[in-house]
The first five atom37 places (N, CA, C, CB, O) and aatype in JSON, in Angstrom:
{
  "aatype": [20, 20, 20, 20, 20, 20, 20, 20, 20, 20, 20, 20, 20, 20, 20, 20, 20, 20, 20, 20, 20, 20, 20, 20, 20, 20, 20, 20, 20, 20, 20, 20, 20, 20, 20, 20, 20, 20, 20, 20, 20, 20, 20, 20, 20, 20, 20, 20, 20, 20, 20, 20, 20, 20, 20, 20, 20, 20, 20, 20, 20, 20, 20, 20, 20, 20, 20, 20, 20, 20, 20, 20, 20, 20, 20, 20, 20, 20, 20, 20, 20, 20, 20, 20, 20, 20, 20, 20, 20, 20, 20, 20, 20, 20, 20, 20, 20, 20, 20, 20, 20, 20, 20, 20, 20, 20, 20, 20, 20, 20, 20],
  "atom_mask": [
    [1, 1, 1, 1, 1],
    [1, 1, 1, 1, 1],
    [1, 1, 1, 1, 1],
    [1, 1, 1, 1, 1],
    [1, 1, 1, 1, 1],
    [1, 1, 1, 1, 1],
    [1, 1, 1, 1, 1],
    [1, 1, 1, 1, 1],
    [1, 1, 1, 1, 1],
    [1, 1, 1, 1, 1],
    [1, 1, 1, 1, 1],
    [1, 1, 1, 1, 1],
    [1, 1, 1, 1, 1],
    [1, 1, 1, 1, 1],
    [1, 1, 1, 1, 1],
    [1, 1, 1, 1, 1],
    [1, 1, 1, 1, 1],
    [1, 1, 1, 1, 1],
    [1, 1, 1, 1, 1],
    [1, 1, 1, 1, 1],
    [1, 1, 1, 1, 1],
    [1, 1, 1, 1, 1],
    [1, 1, 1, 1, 1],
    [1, 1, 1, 1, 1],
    [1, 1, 1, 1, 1],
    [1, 1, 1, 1, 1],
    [1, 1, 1, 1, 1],
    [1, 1, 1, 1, 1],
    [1, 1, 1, 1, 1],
    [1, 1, 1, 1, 1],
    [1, 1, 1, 1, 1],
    [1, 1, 1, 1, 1],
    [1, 1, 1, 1, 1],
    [1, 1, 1, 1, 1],
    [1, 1, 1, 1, 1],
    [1, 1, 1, 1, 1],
    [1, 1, 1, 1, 1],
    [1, 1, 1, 1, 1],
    [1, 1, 1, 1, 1],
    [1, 1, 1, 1, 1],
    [1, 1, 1, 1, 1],
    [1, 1, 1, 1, 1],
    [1, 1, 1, 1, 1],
    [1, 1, 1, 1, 1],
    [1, 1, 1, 1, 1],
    [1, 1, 1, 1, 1],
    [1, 1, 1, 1, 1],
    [1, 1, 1, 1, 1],
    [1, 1, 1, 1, 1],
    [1, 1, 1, 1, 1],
    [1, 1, 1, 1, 1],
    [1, 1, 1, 1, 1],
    [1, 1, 1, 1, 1],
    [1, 1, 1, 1, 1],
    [1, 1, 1, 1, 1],
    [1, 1, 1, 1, 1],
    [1, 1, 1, 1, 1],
    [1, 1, 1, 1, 1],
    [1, 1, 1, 1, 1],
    [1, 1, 1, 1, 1],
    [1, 1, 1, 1, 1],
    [1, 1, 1, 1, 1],
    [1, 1, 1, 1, 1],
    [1, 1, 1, 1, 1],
    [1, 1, 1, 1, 1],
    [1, 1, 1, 1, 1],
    [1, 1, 1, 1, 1],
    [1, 1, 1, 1, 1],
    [1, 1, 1, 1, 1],
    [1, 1, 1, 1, 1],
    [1, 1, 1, 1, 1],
    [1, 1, 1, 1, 1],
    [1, 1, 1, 1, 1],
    [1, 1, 1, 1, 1],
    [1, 1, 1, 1, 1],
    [1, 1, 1, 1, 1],
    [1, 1, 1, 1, 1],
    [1, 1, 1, 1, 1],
    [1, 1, 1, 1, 1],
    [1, 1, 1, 1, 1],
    [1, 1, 1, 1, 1],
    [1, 1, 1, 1, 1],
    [1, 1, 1, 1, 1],
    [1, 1, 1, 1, 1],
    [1, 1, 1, 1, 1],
    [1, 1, 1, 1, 1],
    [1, 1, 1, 1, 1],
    [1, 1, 1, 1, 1],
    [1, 1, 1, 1, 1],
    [1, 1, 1, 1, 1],
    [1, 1, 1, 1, 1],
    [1, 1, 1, 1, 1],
    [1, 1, 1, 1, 1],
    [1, 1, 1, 1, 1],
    [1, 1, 1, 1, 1],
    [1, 1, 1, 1, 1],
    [1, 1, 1, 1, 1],
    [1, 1, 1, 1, 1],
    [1, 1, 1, 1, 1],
    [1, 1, 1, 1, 1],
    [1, 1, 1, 1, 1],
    [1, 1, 1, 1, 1],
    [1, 1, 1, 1, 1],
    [1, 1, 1, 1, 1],
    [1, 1, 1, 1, 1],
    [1, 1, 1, 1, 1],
    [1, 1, 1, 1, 1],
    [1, 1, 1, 1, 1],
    [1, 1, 1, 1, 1],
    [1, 1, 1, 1, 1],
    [1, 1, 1, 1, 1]
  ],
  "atom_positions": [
    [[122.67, 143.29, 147.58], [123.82, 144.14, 147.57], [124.85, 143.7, 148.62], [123.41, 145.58, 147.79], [126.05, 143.82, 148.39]],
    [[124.39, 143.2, 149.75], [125.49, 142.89, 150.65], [126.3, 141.56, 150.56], [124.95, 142.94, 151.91], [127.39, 141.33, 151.07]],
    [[125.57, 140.79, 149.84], [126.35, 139.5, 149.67], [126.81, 139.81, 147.82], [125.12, 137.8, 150.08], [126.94, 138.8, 147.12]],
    [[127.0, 141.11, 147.2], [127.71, 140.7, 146.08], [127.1, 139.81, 145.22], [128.83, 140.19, 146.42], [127.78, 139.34, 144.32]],
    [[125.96, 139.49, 145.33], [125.1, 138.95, 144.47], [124.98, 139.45, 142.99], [123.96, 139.07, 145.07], [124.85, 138.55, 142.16]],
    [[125.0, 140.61, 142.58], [124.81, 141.53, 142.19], [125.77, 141.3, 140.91], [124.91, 142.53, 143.15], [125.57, 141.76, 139.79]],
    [[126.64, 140.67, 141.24], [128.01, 140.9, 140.01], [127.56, 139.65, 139.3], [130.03, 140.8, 140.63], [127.69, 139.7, 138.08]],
    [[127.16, 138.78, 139.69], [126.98, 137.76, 138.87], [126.04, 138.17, 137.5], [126.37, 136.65, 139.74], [125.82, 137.26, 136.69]],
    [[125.46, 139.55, 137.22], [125.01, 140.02, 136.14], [125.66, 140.49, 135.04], [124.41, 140.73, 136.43], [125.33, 140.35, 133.86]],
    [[126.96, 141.26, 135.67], [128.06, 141.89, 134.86], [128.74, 140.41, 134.0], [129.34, 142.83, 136.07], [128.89, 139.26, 134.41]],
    [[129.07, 141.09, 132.63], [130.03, 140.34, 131.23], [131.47, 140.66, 131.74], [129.76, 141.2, 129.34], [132.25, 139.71, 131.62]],
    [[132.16, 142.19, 132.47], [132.76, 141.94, 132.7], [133.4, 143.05, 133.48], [133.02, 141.38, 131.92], [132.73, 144.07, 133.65]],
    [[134.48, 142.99, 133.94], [134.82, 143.81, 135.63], [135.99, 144.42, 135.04], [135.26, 142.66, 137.36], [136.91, 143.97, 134.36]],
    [[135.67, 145.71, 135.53], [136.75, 147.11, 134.99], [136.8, 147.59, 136.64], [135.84, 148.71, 133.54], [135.84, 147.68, 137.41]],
    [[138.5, 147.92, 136.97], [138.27, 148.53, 138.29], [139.66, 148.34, 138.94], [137.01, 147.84, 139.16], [140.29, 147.44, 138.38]],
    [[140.15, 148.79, 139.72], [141.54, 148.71, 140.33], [141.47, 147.89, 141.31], [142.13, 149.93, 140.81], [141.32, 146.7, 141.05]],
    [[141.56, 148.31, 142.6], [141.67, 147.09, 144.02], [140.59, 147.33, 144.59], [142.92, 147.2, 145.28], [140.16, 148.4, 145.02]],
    [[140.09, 146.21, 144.6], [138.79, 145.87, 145.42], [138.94, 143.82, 145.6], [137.04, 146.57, 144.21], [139.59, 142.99, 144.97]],
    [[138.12, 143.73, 146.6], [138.42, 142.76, 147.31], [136.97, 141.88, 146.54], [138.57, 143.14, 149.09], [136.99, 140.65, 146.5]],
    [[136.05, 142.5, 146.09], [135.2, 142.3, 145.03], [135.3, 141.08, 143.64], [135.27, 143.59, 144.56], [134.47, 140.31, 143.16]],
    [[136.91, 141.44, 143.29], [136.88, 140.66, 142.56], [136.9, 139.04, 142.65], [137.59, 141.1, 142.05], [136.85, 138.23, 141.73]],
    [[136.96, 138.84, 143.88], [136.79, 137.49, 144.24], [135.69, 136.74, 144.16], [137.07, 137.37, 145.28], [135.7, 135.54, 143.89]],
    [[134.48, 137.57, 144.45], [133.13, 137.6, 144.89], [132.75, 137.4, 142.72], [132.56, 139.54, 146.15], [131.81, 136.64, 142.5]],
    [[133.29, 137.9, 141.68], [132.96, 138.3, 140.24], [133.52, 136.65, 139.77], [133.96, 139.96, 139.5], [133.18, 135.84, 138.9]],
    [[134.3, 136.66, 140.58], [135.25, 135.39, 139.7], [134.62, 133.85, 140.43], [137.46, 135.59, 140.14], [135.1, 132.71, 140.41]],
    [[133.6, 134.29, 140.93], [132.57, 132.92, 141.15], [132.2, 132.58, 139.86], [131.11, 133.16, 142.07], [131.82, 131.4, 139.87]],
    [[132.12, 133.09, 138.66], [132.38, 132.46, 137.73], [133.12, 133.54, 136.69], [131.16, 131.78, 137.33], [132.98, 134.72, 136.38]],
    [[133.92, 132.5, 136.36], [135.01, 133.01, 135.34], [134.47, 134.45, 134.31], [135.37, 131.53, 134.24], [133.38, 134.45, 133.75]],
    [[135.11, 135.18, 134.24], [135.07, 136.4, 133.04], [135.61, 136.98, 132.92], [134.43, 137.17, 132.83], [136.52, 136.78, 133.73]],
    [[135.95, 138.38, 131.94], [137.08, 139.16, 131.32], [137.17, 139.75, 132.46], [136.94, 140.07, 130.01], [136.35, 139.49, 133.33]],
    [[138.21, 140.66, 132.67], [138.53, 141.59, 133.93], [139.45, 142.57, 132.8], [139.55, 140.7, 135.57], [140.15, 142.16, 131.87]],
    [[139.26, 143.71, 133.13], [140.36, 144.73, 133.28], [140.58, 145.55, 134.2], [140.4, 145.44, 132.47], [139.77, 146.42, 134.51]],
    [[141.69, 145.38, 134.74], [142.4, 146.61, 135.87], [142.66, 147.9, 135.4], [143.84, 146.25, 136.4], [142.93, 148.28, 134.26]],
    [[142.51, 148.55, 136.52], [143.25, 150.14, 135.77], [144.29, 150.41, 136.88], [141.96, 151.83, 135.58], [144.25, 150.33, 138.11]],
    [[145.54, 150.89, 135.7], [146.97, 151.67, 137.04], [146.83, 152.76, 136.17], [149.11, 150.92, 137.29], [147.47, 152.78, 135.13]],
    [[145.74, 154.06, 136.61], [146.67, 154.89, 136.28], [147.88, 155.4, 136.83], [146.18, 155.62, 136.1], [148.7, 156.09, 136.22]],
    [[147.94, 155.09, 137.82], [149.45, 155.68, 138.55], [150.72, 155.11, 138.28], [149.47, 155.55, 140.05], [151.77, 155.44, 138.82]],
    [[150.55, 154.14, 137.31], [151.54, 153.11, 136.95], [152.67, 152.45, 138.49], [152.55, 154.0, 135.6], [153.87, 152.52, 138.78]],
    [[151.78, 152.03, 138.92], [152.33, 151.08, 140.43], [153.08, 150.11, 139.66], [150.95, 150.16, 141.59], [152.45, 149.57, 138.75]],
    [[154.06, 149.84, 139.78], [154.67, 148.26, 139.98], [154.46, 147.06, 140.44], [155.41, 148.19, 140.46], [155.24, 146.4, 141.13]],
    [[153.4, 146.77, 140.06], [152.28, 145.55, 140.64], [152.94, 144.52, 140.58], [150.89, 145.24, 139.86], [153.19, 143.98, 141.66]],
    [[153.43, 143.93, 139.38], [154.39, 142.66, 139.34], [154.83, 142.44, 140.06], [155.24, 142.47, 138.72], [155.62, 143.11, 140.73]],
    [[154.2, 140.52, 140.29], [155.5, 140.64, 142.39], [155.24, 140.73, 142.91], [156.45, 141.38, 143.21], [155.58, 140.05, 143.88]],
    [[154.21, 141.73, 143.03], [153.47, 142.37, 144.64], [152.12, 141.4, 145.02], [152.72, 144.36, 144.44], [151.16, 141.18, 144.28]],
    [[152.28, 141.04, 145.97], [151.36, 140.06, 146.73], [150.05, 140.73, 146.51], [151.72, 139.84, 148.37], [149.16, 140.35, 145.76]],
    [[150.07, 141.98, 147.45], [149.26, 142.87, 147.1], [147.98, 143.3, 145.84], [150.04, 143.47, 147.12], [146.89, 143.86, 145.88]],
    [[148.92, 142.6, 144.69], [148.17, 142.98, 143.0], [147.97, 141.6, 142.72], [149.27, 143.87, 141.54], [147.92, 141.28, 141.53]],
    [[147.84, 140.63, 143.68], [148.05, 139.17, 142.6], [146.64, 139.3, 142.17], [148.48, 137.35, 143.39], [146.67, 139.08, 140.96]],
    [[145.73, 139.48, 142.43], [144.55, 139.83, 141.45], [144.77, 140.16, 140.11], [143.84, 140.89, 141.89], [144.35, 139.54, 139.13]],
    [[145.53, 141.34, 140.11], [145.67, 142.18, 138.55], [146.18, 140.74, 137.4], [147.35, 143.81, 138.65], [146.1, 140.69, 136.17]],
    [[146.68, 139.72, 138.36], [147.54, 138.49, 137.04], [145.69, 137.97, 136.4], [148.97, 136.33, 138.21], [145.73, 137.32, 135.36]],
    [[144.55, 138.19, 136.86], [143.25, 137.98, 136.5], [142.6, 138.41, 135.2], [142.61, 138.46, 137.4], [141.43, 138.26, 134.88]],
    [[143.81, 139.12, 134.35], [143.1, 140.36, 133.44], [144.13, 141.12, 132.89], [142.14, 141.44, 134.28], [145.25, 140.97, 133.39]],
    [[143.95, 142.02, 131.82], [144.31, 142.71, 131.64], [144.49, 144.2, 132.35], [143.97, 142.46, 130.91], [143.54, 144.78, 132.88]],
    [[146.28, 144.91, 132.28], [146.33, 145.91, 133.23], [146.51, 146.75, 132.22], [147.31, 145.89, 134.4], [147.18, 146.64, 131.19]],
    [[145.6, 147.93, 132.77], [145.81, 149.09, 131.32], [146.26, 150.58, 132.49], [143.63, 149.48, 129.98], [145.61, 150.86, 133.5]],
    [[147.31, 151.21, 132.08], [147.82, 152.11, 132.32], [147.37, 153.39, 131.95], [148.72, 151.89, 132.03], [147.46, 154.19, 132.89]],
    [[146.84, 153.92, 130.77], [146.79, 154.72, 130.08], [145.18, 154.16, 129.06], [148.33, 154.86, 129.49], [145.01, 153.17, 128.35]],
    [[144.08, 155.52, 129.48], [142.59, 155.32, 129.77], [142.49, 155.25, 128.08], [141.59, 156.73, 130.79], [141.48, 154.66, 127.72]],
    [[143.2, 155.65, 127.16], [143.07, 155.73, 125.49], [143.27, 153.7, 125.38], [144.85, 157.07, 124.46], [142.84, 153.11, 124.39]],
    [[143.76, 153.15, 126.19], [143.71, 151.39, 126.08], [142.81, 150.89, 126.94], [145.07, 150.58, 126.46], [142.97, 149.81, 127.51]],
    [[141.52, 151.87, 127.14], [140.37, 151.28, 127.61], [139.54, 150.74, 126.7], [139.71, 152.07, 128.28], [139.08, 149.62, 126.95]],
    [[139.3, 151.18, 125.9], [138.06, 150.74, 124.56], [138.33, 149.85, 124.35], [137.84, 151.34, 123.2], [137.57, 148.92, 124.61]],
    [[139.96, 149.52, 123.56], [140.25, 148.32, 122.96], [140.15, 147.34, 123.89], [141.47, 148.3, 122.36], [139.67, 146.24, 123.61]],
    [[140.63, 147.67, 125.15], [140.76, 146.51, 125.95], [139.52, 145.92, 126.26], [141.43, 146.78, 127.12], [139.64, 144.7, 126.28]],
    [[138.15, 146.4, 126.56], [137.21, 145.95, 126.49], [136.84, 145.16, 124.91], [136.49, 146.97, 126.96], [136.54, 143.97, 124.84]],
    [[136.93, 146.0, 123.81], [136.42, 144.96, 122.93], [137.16, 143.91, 122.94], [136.27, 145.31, 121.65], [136.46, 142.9, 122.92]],
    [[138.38, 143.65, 122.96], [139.09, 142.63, 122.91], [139.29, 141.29, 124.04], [140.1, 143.24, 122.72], [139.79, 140.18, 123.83]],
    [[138.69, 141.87, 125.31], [138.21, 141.09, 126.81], [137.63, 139.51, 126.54], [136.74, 142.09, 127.64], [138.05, 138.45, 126.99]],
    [[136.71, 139.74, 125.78], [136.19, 138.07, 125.57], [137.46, 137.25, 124.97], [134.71, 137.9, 124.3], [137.77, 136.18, 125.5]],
    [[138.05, 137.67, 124.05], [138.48, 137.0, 122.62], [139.88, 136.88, 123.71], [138.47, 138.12, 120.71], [140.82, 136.23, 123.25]],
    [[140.04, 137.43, 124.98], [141.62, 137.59, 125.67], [141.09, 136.76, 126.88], [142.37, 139.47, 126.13], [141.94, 136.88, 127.77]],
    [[140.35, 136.18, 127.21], [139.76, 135.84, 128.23], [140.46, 134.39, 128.8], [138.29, 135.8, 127.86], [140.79, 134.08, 129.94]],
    [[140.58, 133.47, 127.2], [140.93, 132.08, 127.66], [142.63, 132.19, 128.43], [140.86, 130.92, 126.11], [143.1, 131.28, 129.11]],
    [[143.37, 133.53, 128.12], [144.6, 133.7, 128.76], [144.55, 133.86, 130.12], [145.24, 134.71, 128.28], [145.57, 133.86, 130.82]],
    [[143.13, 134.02, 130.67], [143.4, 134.41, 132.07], [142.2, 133.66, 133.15], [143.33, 136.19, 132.13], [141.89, 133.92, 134.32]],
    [[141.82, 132.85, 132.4], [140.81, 131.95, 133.22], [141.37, 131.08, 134.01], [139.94, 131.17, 132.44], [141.08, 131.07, 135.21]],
    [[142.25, 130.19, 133.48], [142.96, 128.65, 134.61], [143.28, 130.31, 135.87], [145.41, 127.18, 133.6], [142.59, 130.32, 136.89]],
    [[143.97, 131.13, 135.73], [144.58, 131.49, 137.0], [143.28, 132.11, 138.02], [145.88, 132.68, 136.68], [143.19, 132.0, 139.24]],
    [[142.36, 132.76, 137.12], [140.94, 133.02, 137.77], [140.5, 131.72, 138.63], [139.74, 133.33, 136.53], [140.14, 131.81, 139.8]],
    [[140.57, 130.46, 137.89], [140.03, 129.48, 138.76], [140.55, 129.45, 139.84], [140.04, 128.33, 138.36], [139.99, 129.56, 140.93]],
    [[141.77, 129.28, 139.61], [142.93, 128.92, 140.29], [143.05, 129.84, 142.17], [144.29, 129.44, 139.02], [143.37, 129.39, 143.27]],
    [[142.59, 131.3, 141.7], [142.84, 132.07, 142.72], [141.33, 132.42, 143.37], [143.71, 133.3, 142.23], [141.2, 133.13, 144.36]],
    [[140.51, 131.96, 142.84], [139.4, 131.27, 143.4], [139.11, 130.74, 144.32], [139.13, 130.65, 142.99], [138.54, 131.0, 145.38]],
    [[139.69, 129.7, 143.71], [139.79, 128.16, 144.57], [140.37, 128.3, 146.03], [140.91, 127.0, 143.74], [139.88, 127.92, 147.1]],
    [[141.52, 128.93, 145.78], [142.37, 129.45, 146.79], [141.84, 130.28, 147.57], [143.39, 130.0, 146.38], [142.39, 130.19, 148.67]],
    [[140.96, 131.12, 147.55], [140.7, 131.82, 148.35], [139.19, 131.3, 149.08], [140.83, 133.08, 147.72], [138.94, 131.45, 150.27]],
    [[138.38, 130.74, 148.19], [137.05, 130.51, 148.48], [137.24, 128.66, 149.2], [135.97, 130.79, 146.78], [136.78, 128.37, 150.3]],
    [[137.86, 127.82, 148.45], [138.21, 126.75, 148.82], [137.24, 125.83, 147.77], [138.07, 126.64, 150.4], [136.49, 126.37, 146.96]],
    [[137.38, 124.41, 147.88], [136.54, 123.56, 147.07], [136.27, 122.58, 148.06], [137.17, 123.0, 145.72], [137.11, 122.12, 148.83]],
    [[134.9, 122.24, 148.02], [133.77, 122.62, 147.43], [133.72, 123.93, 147.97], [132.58, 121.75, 147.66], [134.41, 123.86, 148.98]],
    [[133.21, 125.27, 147.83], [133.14, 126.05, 147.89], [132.98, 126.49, 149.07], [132.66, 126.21, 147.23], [133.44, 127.57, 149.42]],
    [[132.18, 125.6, 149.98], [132.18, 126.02, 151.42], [133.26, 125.91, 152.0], [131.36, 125.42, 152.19], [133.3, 126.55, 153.05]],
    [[134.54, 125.11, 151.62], [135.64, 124.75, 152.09], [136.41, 125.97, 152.86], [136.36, 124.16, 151.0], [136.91, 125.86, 153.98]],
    [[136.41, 126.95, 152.21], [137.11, 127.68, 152.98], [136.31, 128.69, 154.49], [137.76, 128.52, 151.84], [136.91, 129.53, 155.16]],
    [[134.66, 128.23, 154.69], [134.16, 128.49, 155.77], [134.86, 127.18, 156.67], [132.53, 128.65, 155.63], [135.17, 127.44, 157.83]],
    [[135.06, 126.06, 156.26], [135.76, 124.96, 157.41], [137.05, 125.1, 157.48], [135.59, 123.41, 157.14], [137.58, 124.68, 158.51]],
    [[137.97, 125.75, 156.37], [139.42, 126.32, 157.22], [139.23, 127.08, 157.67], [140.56, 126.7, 156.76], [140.04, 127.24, 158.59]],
    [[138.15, 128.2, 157.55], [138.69, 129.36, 158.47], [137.83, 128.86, 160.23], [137.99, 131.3, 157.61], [137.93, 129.34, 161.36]],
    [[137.16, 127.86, 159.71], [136.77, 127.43, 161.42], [137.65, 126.57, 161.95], [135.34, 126.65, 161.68], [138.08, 126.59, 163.1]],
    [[137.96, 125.73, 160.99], [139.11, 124.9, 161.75], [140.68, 125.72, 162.12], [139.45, 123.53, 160.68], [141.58, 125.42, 162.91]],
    [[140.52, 126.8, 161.2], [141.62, 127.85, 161.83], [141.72, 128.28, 163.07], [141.59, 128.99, 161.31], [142.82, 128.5, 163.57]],
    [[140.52, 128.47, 163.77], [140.15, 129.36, 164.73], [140.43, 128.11, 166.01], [138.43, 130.12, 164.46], [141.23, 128.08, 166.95]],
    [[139.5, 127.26, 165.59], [139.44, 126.09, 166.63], [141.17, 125.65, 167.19], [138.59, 124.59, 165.73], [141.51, 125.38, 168.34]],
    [[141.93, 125.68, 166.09], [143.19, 125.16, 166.6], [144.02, 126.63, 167.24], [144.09, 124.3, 165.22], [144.68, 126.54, 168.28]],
    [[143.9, 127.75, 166.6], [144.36, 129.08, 167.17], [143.84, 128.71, 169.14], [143.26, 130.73, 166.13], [144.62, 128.63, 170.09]],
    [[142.35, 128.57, 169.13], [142.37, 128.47, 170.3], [142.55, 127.48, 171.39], [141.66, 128.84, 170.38], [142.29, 127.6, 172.58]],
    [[143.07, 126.47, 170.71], [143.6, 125.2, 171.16], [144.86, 125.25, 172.03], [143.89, 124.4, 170.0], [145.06, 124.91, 173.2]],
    [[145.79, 125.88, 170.89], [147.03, 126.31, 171.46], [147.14, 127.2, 172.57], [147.7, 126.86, 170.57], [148.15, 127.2, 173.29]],
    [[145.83, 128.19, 172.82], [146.1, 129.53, 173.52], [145.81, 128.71, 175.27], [144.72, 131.14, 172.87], [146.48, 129.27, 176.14]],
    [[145.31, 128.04, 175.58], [145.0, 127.28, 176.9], [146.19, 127.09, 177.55], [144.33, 125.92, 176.73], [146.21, 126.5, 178.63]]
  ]
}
């Protein structure tokens, strides 16, 4: 449970903001977001996740959106990789050596 292990079981991820979905998209799959509050996500740094999936507003475009998730999937995979990559790094450990080599030069400068 603490390392998110756990998602690698799920077909596919229903859910608003969580930092989670990064941890799901270790390998590619359907996603749907939910706004019910209808936020203005577009744009927002904040939602660049939601570009991962489908965003459903209104809970009566939940069903469909799930059956239809696989068959909608190849629309949203390159950017899944993509924001992946980016966040986790390649090879995958990559982004444990920027965030050390982050630190190392942060404290380089501070002397």
């Amino acid at each position: 449970m603490l390392d998110m292990t756990y998602t690698s079981q799920a077909a596919l991820y229903i859910g608003d903001v969580s930092s989670q979905i990064y941890e799901f998209m270790a390998i590619p799959r359907p996603c749907i977001f939910l706004n019910p509050q209808k936020i203005k996500w577009q744009d927002n740094p904040n939602f660049r996740h939601w570009t991962m999936g489908d965003v459903i507003e209104d809970i009566d475009a939940l069903k469909p959106a799930i059956e239809q998730a696989q068959a909608r999937h190849h629309l949203y995979r390159p950017i899944q990789e993509k924001l992946f990559q980016e966040t986790f790094g390649y090879p995958l450990l990559g982004g444990s050596r920027r965030a050390a080599e982050a630190i190392v030069d942060f404290m380089t400068k501070i002397k």
